[in-house]
Every structure is written in C-alpha cells, then in structure tokens.
C-alpha positions in Angstrom: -19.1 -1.0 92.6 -16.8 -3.5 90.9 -15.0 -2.5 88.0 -14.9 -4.7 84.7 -12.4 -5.3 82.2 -13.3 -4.9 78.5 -11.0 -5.2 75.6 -10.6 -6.8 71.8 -6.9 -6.6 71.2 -6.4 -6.8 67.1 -4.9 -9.7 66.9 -5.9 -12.5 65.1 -4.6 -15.5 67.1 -5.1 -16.2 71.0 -1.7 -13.7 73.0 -1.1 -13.9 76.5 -3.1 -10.3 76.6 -6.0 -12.0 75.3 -6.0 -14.5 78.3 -5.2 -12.7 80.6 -8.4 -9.9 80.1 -10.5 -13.2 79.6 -9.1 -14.5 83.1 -10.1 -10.8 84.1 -14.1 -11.0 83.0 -14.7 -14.2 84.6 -12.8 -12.9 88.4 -14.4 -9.0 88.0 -11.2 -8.0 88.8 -12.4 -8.3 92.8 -9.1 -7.2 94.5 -10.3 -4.0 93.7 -14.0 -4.0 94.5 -14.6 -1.0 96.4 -14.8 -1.1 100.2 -17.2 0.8 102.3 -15.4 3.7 103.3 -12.9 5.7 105.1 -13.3 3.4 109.0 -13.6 -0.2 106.9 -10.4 0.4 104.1 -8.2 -1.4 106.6 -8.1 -2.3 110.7 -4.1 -1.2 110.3 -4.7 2.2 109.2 -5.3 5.1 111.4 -8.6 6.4 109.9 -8.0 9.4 112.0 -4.8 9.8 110.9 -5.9 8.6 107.4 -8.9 9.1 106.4 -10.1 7.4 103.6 -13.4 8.8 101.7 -15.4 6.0 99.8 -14.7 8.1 96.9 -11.2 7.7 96.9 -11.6 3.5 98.1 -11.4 2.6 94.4 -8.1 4.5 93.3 -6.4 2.9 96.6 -7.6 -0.5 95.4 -6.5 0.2 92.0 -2.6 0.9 93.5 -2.8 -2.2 95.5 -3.3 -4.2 92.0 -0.3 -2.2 90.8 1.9 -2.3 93.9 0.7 -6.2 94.8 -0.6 -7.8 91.4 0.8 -6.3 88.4 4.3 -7.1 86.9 6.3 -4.8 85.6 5.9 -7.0 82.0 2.0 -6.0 82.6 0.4 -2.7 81.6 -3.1 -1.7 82.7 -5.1 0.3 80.5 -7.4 2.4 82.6 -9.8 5.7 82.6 -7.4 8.4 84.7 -10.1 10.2 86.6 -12.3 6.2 87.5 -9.7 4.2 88.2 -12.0 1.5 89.0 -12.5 1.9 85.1 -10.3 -0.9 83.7 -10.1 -1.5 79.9 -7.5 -4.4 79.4 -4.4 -5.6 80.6 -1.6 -5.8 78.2 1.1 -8.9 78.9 4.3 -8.4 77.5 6.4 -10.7 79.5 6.9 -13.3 76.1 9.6 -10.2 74.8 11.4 -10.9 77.8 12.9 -14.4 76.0 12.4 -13.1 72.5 15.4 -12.9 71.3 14.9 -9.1 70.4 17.5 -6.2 71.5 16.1 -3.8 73.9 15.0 -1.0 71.6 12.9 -4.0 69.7 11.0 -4.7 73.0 10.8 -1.3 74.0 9.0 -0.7 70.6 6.9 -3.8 70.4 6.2 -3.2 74.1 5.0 0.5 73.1 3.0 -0.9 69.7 1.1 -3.0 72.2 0.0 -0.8 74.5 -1.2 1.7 72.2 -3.1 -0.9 70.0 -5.1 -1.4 72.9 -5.2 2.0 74.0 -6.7 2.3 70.3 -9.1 -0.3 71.3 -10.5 1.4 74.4 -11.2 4.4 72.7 -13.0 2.5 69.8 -15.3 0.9 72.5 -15.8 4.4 74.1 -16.8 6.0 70.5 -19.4 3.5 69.6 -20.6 4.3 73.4 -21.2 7.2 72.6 -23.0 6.5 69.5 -20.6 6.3 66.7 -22.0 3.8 64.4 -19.1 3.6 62.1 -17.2 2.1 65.0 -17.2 -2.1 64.7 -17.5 -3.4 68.0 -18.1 -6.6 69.3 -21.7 -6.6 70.8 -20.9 -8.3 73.9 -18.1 -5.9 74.4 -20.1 -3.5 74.1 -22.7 -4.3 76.9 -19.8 -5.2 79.1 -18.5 -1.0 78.7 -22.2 0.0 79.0 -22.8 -1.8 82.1 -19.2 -0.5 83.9 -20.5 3.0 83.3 -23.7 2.7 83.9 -22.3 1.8 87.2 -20.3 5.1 87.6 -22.1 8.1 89.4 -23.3 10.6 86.3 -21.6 7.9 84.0 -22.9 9.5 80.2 -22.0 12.7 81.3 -18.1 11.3 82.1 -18.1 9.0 79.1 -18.8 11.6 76.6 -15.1 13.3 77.2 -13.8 9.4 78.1 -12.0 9.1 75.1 -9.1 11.6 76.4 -8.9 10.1 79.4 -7.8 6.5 78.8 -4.2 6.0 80.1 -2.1 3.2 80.4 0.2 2.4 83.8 2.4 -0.6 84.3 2.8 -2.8 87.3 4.9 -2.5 90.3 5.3 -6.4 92.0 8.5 -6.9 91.0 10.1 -3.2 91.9 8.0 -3.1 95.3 9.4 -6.7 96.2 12.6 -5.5 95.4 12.2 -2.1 97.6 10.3 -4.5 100.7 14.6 -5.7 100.8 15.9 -2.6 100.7 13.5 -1.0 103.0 14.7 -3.4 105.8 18.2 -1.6 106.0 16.5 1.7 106.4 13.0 1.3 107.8 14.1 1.3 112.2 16.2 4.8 111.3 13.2 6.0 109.1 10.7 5.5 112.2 12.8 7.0 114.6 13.3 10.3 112.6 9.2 10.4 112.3 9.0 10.2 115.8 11.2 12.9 117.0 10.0 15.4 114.4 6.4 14.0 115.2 5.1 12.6 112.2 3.0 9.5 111.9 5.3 6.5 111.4 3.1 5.1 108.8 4.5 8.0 106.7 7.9 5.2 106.5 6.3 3.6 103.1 6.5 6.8 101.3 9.6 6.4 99.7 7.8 3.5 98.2 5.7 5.8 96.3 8.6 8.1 95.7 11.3 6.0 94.5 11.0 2.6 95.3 13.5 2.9 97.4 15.9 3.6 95.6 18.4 6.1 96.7 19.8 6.7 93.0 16.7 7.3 91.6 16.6 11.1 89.7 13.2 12.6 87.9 13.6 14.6 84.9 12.4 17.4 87.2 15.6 17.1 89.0 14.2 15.6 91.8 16.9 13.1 93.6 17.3 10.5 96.0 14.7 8.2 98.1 12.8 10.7 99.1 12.9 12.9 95.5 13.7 16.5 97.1 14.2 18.6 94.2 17.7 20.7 94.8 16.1 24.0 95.5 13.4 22.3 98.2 16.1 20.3 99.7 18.3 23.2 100.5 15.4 23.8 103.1 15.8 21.2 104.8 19.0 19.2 104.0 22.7 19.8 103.6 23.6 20.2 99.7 26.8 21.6 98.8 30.4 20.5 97.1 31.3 17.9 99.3 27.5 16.4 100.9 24.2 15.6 98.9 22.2 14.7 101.7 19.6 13.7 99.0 21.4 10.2 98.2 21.6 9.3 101.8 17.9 7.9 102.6 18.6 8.7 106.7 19.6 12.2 106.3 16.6 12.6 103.8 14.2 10.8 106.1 15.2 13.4 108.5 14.9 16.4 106.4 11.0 14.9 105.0 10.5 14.6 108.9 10.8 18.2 109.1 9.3 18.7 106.1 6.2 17.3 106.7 5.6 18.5 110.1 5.9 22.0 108.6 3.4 21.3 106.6 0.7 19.9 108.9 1.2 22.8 111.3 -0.3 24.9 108.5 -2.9 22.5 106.6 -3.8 20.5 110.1 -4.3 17.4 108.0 -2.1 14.6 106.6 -4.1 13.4 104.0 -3.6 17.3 102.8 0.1 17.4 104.1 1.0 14.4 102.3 -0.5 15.3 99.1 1.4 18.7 99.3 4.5 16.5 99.3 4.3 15.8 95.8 2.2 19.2 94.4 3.8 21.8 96.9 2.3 22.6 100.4 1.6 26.6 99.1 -0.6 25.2 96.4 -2.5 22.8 99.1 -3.0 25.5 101.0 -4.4 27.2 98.3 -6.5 24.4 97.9 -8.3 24.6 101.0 -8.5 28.1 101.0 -10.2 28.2 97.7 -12.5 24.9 98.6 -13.3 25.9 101.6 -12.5 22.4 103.1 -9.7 19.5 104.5 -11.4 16.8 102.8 -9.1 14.9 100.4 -12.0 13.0 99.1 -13.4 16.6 98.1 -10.3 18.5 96.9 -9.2 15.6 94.9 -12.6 15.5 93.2 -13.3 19.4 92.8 -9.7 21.1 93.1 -8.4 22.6 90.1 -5.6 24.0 89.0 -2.9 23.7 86.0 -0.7 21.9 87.4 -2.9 19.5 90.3 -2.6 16.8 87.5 -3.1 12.8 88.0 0.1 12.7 89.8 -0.9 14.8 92.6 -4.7 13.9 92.8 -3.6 10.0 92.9 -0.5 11.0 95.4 -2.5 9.9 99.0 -4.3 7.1 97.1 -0.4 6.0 96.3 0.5 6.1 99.9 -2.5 4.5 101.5 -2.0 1.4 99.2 1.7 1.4 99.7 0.9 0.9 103.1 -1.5 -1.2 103.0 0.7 -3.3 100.3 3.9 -3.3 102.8 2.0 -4.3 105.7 0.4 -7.7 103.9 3.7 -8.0 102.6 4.4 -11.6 103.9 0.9 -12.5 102.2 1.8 -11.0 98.8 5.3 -11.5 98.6 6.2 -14.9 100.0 9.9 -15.8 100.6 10.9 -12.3 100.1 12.6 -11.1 103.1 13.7 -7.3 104.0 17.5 -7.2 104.4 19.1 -6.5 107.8 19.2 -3.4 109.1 22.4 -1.3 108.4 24.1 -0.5 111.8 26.9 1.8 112.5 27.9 4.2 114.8 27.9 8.3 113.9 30.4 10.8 115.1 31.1 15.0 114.3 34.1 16.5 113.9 35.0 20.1 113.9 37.3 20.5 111.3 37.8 19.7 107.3 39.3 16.3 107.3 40.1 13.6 104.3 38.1 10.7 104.2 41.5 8.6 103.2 42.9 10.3 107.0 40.0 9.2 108.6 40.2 5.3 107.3 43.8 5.1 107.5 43.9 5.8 111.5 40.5 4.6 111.7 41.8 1.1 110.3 39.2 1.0 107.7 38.6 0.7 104.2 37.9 3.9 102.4 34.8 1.8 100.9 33.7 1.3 103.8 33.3 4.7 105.0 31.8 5.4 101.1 28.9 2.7 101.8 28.2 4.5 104.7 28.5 7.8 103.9 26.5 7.9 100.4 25.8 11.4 100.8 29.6 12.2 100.5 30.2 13.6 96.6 32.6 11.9 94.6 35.2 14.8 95.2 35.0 13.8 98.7 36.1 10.3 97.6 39.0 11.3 95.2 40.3 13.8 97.9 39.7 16.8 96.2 37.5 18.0 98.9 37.2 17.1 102.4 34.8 15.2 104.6 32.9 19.1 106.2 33.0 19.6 110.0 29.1 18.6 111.3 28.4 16.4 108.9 27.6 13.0 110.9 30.3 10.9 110.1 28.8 6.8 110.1 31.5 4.7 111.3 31.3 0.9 111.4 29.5 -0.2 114.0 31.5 -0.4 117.5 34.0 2.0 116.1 33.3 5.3 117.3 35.6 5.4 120.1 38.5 4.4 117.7 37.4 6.6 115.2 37.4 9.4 117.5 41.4 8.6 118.5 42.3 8.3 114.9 40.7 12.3 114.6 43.1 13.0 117.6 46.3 11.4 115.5 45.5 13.3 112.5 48.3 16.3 112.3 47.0 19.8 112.8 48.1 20.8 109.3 45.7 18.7 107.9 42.9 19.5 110.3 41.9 22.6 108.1 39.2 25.2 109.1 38.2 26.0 105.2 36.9 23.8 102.5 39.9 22.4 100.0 39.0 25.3 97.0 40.2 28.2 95.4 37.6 31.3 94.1 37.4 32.5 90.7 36.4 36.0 89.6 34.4 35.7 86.1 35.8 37.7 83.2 34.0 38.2 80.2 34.3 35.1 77.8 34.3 32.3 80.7 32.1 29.6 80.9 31.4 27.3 83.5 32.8 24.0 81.6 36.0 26.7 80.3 36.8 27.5 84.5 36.5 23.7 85.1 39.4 22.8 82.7 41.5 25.7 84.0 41.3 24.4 87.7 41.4 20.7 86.7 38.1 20.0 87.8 34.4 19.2 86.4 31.1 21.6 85.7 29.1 19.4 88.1 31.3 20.4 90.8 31.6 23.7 90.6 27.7 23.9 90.4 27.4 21.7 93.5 30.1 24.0 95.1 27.7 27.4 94.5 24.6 25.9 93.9 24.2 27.0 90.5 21.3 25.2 88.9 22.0 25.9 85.3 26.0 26.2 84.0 25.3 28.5 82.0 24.2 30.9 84.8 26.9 33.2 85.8 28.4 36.5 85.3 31.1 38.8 85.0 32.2 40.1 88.4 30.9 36.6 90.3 33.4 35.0 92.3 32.8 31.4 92.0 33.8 28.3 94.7 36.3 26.5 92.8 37.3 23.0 94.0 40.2 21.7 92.4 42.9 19.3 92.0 45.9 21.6 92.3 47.2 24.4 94.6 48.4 22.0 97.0 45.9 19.5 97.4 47.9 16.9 96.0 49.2 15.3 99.4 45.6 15.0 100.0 45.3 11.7 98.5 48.1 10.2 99.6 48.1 7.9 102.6 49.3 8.9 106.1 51.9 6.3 107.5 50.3 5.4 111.5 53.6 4.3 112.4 55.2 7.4 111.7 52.9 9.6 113.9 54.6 10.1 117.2 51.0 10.7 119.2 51.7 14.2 119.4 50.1 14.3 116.2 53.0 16.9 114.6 55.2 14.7 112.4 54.1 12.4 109.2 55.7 11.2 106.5 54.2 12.2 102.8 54.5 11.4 98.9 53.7 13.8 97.2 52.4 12.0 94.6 51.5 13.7 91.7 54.9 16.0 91.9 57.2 13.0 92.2 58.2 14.8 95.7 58.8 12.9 98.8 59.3 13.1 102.5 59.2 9.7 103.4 58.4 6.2 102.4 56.2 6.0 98.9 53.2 4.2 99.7 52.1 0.9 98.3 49.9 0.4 95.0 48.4 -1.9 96.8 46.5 -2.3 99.6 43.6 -4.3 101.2 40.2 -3.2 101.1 38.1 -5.1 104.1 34.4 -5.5 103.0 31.4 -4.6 105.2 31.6 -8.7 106.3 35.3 -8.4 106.4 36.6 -10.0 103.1 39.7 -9.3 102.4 39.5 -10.1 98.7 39.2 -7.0 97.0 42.0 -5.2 96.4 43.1 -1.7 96.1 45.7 0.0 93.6 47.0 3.8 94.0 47.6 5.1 90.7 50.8 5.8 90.0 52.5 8.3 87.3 52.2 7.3 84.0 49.9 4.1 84.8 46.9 3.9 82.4 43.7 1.2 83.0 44.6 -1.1 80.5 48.1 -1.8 82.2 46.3 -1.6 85.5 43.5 -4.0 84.3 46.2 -6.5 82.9 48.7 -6.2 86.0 45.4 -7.7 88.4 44.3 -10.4 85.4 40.6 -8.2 84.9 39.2 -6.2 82.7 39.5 -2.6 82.1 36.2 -2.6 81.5 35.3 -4.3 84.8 37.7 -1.6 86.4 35.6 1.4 85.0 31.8 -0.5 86.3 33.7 -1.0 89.4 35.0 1.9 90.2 32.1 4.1 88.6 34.5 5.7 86.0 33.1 7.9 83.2 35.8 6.9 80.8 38.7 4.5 80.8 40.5 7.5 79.9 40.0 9.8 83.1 42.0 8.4 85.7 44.8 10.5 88.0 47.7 10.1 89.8 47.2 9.1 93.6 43.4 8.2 92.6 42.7 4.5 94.0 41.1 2.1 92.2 39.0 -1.0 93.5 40.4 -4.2 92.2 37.9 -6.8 91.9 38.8 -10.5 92.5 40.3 -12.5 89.7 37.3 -14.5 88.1 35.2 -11.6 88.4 32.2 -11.6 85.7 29.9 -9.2 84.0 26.1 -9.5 83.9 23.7 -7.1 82.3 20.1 -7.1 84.1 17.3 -8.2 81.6 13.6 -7.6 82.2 12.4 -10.0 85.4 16.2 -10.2 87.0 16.9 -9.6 90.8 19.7 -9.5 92.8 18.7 -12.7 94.5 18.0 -14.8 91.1 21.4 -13.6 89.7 23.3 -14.4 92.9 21.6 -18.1 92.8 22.1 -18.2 89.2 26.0 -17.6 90.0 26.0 -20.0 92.9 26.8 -16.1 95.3 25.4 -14.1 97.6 23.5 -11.3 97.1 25.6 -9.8 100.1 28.1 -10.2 97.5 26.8 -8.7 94.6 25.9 -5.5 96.5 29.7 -5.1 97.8 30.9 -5.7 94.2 28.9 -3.3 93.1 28.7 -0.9 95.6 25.4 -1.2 95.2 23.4 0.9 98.6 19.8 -1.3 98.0 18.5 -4.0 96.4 17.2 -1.8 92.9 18.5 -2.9 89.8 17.7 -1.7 86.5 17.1 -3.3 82.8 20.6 -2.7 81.2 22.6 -2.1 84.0 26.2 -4.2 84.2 26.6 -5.6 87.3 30.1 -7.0 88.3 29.7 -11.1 89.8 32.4 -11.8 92.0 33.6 -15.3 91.9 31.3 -18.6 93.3 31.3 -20.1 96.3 34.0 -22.0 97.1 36.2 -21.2 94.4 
C-alpha cells in the first residue's frame, strides 16, 4: 500500500510547503511504500533477531523518511495510529534567513503547522460527510482513495480527526549523531557482546538521544542512553561524585545489562526493546494479558494508559535507525563518523583528587574531564574526590605512568572516605538553607543522598554533606612533583583559601595540553580577591567567554583555588542558528572541528539552536 499526501495550506500565494506536498503527489511518497514483510524489510537485519510483521513495514518506513529524508526545518503531518497516512509536509526552512528572533520563528513555525493540522482535519470532516466543510474536490478523492486503501478504513476515519499529529524531521540531527557515534560505536559493540545482546542494539541511542550524552527529558531521563535516576541506580553508578548516565560507555554497559535482563524474562527483543522505553513489568504484562510475543500483535491490540505512540512506535524507531545507519554512506554522503576515542582505564582503591592524579600523571585536568564525563562537577572543583572503582580513562598509553603517579601520591591524601561532612535535620531546614551553611549547592547534596525532590527530607535525617570547608581547602591546590621524595611522605602545600603556606605558592598559570597536544590554552588558579572581569582583562578575553568556557552559572560564582580555562587570545563567540554544524562553522571560520569541540569541551558532535559556542582562532594565525 502506498501512502499519499493530501493537503490545501490557506495561503493564498505559491510557499515552499505548497511545492513541496505537490512534489509529494506526483512521487507517492515511494520511500515509504510498504514492503512485504518481516524476511524482505532488509537482507542486514536479523529477521530472527528482528522480526518485522507487514503490519508494522509502514511505521519503519515512515522513520526512515524522518531519520533519512526529513529536515529538521520540515514537519510531517500524519495520522498517529497509520503512519503510512501522510497529510502534508510543512517547510519552514525560509525562517531560517528571515530576519526574525527566535521566538518569531518559533511562533510562525507553530502557526504553520497547526494551519495545516487545521487543514487535515477539514479534509477528514467532509470525509466523513460534513457538507459545511469546503474542500477542494480533487483533494478530496485523493483522502478517499488513501483510506480506502487502509484495512477497515471508514471505521478508522470516523475518530481520524483526533489522531492527526505533526512530527518533524531528523536528517540533520541523525547526520550529526552518524559523527558522534564513530567515537563510541567499537566500545558500544564490545559491551553488547559480553552481556550478550545483539550488537545491532548499538543504534539505539539514535532513537534515544541522538547521541547526545547531554541530552535530559522532562521525565528526568539523562544521558545517551536516557536512564531515568531511579532505573539507573540498577544498573549504573549514581552518586555525589559519578553520574555514570553522561558517560555513553558506562551507560552502554549498564543498557547491556539492562536489556539482557529483560530478554531472560520476555524471550524476545522486539518485546525487550520496546520495554526499554515503556518498562519491562508492563511488557510483561503485555504478553501475559495478550497471550502472545508478537510485536506486530501487541502493538496493534495492547492497551493500556500509558502504552501511548511513544512506546507502540519504539521498535519501529529502532529498526529504521538501523536500517538508516547502515545506508548511511548512501543517505549521508561526505559525512564521516569521527575517530574512535582511545584511552587506557585504571582502578584505584582509595578517594583521590583528580588535580593529584593530573599533576603526577603529567596531564591536563581537562583532559582527564573529557574522559571522564561521568565525573560531577564537584569532582572537578575538588570538593569531592575521584571514588575508588570507578574506572579511571587515562590517555591512551598512559596507564603505566598513571599508575606511578597513584604510587607518588602521599598517604594523607589517599583517603578511605568520601570528602563530606553529615548533617542531622532540625526543624526549619531546607535543602537549599543546609547548602549555604556548608558552602555548597542543592544539586549536590541531592546527588550525594539521592534525594529526587529537595524538598524531601526530615527532621532526624542525617544528610551526606559535601562541602567546601572543613579542611578540604588544600584539595585544590597543586602538588609540587619535585618536592615528593618517592617515599611519597613529604609535599609542599598552599593552603589557598586560608592564605596559609608550607611551601612554594603555586602559579596562576599553567598549561593546559589539549587531547592533540596544543599548548595554547591556558589555565589560571584563582587567587584571593581576583574577580572574572580582572581575570578576563588580565588574558585580553571576555568574561563572558570565560563563563561559556568554563561552564560557569554566573560571572559572579567563582572561588579561591578554582581554575579557570583561558581560551586563546582571538577567541570568538558564535551562537548556532537553525541548519549550523560543527563542520560548516569550523569551515566558515577557516578551523577545525577538532577545534571547536576542545574549545568547547564539547563530548560529540550535537549542537543546539541558541547555544554559544566559543571559535578559537584561524588557521595560521
């Protein structure tokens, strides 16, 4: 069956909308004409594995339009149960040089789309025999004849009218995610296979996120992978100082396990993989109550409050991200996946600072944050410390030197507890009330005792407390190599936010070595009474290309002994408009997109409308 595309847009002059649904009629819209079943979809998918059901054929067809076709400029507008049920496609990509602000395209973007959503259900009315409905007569036959074509058609188009839904296009974000997947996608197979999970299962962060390990739902669900905190606890380390949610490995490992879990007790993956997204109690339920496995079935028949069109189009989702990755060099010409990131992983067995570990190590401290993204930002400042287990990435070829530099670090500061102090509530205290007591922030103390709500807690609860003070000070200030006499008992520390010292003061400035070994970013140690704007003026930058920089909340909130990244003089700002990637605005500043991502501490390739990104000088000067 081959869906059509139907549509009268109100305007009165020829839009790019208009030709585009008249470009529609005359193709039939034949990238998604349905298939013949579940062994036919595609050579490259296991149909045992996979199974496909010619009743789903036409919803993984419709995905591939979205994942392979469709801009993100372009909305389809589209029944939610038929997906092979296309109205029109809406173009918005002429607000992209409009000259409007962003809430003006937003808005004109939104009048659009529900003009022709409008339009659909005017067409589906006078379908259904509403003769005060004006509709254009070969419109008209064009909607008759696409449900005609459906299986008990006048029975679905009678309710029709509540079911039209819009969904916009995915090219540019899954070209985008095809780069970023290339860092990840060799670590991603390998933790698959030793949990024993089909590797084709890689793409589903595609589905998920994208790719992109920043990515948060308003559900709360985080990361690549979009564990929600209370599922991830299951399966990954979340606490204070590690998120293993924001590191795409760790979370590849922990869906791995996930997953497997699942199939032992639903013995299918189209059912396992759907239970992903809607819960794997509810698919069991499922199959109890339908008596079957068949995702064609339970997709179809399966009902329940909340198995909405996110879960019942979940496999369809994954099957086309597959099929969309693997034709990828058909689809997407010229965009390549980046290199794989390579480094080296050690454990160590006692609370250590990431600063120790860099400083022996003979690394940057960004470095060891690129690589370490599940590390919290407490971890970064010093005000908690790097927990034993946690698998440490080190620059590849490092390990062994990493390992020494453990050795050197002083016993004293090799601790066997977490850096934190406990709190007792009293009546009257509030989470945000306890964080300014201790000099620390609500979101830490809730990552600390995994409380999901701050306001939460009660009187008699001893809380996990990370904090600044109660000696944790000398954390953040840098241990001198030359002063460690191998027996790893002596080192000379400033205190630095006490003014105290037993030894040298160490520099403001040091030398942060990129991932490609460029020296030209700098780094400054806040010193007592130093504020951004002097800092910013000292280095010839911004303050406000310090704060994007160095991810600061407010110009206002830095502290003594925190270090700041300095970004090379000549340094520019560029916020991302609709259609921008990380490769057009590196040629468009004569960089590298290597570059842009170290600037930015950017982890992948995702970029979002707004951002600010920071564009380190061009080539050659």
């Amino acid at each position: 069956m081959s869906p059509l595309a139907f549509a009268q847009l109100r305007r009165s002059t020829p839009t790019p909308v208009a030709l585009l649904v008249a470009g529609l009629l005359l193709l039939g819209l034949t990238s998604t004409t349905a298939a013949a079943g579940a062994q036919a979809i595609d050579p490259r998918l296991d149909a045992d594995l996979f199974p496909v059901p010619e009743s789903l054929v036409p919803a993984v067809r419709f995905w591939q339009d979205i994942f392979g076709r469709y801009e993100s400029t372009q909305v389809v507008i589209h029944d939610d149960e038929h997906l092979d049920v296309v109205y029109s496609v809406v173009d918005v990509s002429d607000l992209t040089l409009s000259g409007l602000s962003d809430l003006q395209k937003a808005r004109e973007r939104q009048r659009r789309v529900r003009d022709a959503m409008d339009d659909a259900r005017a067409v589906i009315r006078a379908l259904n025999g509403d003769g005060r409905v004006a509709v254009d007569g070969a419109q008209l036959a064009r909607a008759r004849a696409v449900w005609n074509a459906v299986p008990n058609g006048d029975r679905y188009l009678r309710t029709a009218g509540s079911r039209v839904r819009s969904q916009a296009g995915l090219r540019d974000r899954f070209a985008e995610a095809i780069q970023t997947a290339g860092m990840f996608m060799p670590g991603i197979r390998a933790a698959l296979r030793e949990h024993g999970v089909p590797e084709e299962i890689a793409c589903l962060p595609f589905v998920e996120s994208m790719f992109n390990y920043k990515a948060r739902s308003k559900v709360g669900a985080s990361g690549a992978w979009q564990f929600t905190r209370s599922t991830g606890v299951m399966f990954l380390q979340i606490d204070s100082a590690v998120d293993a949610r924001s590191d795409v490995l760790l979370a590849a490992d922990g869906a791995a396990r996930m997953l497997r879990r699942g199939y032992e007790n639903l013995k299918s993956w189209p059912i396992t993989l759907t239970g992903y997204n809607h819960g794997m109690a509810g698919m069991a339920n499922a199959v109890r109550r339908l008596g079957t496995r068949d995702i064609g079935r339970v997709v179809q028949e399966y009902q329940s409050r909340t198995f909405g069109f996110a879960s019942r189009n979940f496999y369809a989702e994954f099957v086309a991200a597959f099929l969309t990755y693997s034709d990828r060099e058909r689809l997407f010409p010229g965009i390549q996946p980046l290199p794989e990131r390579r480094f080296d992983e050690l454990r160590l067995d006692r609370y250590v600072s990431l600063l120790d570990m860099a400083v022996l190590g003979q690394a940057s401290e960004l470095q060891l944050i690129e690589l370490n993204p599940a590390l919290s930002s407490e971890v970064h400042r010093g005000t908690l410390l790097i927990p034993p287990g946690y698998p440490l990435r080190v620059p590849e070829g490092t390990r062994a030197q990493f390992e020494r530099a453990y050795e050197r670090i002083p016993e004293d500061r090799r601790r066997t507890r977490q850096l934190a102090s406990q709190h007792r509530v009293a009546s009257g205290d509030t989470v945000g009330s306890i964080a300014a007591r201790y000099g620390t922030t609500v979101a830490a103390i809730q990552r600390a005792n995994n409380l999901p709500r701050a306001d939460r807690i009660y009187v008699g609860q001893v809380l996990e407390v990370p904090t600044h003070g109660a000696g944790s000070s000398n954390w953040r200030v840098r241990l001198d190599p030359a002063e460690l006499d191998g027996s790893a008992t002596s080192i000379a520390v400033a205190r630095a936010s006490s003014g105290e010292a037993s030894g040298p003061e160490p520099p403001a400035v040091s030398t942060a070595a990129g991932a490609a070994g460029d020296s030209s970013l700098q780094v400054h140690t806040v010193r007592r009474g130093e504020a951004l704007s002097s800092i910013a003026s000292r280095y010839g930058v911004s303050a406000s290309l310090l704060v994007r920089s160095n991810d600061l909340a407010s110009p206002d909130r830095i502290h003594v002994g925190q270090r700041l990244v300095i970004p090379p003089s000549g340094t520019r700002l560029h916020t991302v408009r609709s259609g921008d990637t990380l490769g057009a605005i590196a040629e468009r500043y004569a960089t590298t997109v290597t570059a842009l991502m170290r600037a930015n501490r950017l982890d992948s390739s995702v970029i979002r409308v707004g951002q600010v990104l920071a564009v380190p000088p061009a080539r050659g000067g």
